[in-house]
C-alpha positions as CSV (number, residue, x, y, z in Angstrom):
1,X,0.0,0.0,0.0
2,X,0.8,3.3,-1.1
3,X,1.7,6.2,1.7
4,X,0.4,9.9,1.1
5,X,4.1,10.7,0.7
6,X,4.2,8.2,-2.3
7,X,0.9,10.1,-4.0
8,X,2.6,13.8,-3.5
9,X,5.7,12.4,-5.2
10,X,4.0,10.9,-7.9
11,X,1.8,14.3,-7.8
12,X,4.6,16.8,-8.2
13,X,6.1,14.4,-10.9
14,X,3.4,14.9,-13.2
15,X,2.6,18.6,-12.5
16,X,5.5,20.0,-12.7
17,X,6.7,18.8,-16.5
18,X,2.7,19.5,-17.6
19,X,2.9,22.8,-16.1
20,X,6.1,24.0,-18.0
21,X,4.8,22.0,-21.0
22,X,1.6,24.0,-21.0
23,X,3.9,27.5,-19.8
24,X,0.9,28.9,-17.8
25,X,3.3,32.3,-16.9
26,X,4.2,32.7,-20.3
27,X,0.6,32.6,-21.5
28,X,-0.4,35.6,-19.5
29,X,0.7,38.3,-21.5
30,X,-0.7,36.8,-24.4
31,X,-4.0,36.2,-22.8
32,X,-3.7,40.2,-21.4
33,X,-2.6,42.0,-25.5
34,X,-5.9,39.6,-26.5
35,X,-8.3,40.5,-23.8
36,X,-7.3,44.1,-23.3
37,X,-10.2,46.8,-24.0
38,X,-12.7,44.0,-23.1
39,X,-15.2,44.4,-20.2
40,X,-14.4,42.4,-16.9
41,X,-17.7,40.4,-17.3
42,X,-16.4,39.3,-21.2
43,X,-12.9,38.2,-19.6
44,X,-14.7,36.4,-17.0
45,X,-16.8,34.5,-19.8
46,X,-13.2,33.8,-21.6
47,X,-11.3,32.2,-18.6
48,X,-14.3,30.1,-18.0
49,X,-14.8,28.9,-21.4
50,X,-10.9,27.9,-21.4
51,X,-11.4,26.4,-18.6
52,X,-14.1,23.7,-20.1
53,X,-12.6,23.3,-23.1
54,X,-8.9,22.3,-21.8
55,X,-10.5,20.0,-19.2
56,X,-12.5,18.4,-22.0
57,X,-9.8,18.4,-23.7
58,X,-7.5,16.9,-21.3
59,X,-10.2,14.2,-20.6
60,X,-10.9,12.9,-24.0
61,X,-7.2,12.6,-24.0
62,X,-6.8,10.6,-21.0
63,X,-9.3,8.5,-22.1
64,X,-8.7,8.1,-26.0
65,X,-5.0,9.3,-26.0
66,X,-3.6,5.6,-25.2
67,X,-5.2,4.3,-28.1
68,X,-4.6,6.9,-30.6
69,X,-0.8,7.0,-29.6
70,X,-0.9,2.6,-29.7
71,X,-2.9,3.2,-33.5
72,X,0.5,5.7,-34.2
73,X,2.7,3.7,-32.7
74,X,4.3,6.0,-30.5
75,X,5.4,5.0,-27.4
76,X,6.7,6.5,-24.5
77,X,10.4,6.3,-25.5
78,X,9.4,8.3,-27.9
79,X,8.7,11.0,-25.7
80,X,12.2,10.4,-24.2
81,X,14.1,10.6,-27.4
82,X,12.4,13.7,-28.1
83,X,12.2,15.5,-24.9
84,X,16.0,14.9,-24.8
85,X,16.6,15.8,-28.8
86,X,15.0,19.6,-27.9
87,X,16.6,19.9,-24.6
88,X,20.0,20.0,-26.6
């Protein structure tokens, strides 16, 4: 059996490589030059309707991505080979 230490590790080892995938602070001025002159209430309507569409996005994936990625025979050394080829 798992501890709760065990869950945070495995926690912080997939947040923190999605997070500077998805490069949440270096969205934000984007998101600010695109949004600018709009009313509050408008902005408020945009963040939420990101919001639903990465999670739905994000959730198809989780549950179709390991199928499509099997059909196009891409595994997860895959990922390795490339992560490491665009670190250089």
């Amino acid at each position: 059996m798992s501890g709760m230490g065990d869950d945070m590790n495995k926690f912080w080892l997939c947040f923190v490589p999605l997070f500077a995938a998805v490069d949440a602070i270096g969205v934000v001025p984007l998101f600010l030059s695109l949004t600018e002159g709009l009313q509050s209430r408008r902005i408020r309507m945009v963040i939420v309707q990101f919001v639903i569409t990465a999670t739905s996005v994000a959730l198809i994936f989780l549950v179709f991505g390991p199928a499509l990625l099997s059909y196009l025979g891409i595994t997860v050394a895959d990922f390795m080979i490339a992560g490491g080829f665009f670190s250089l």
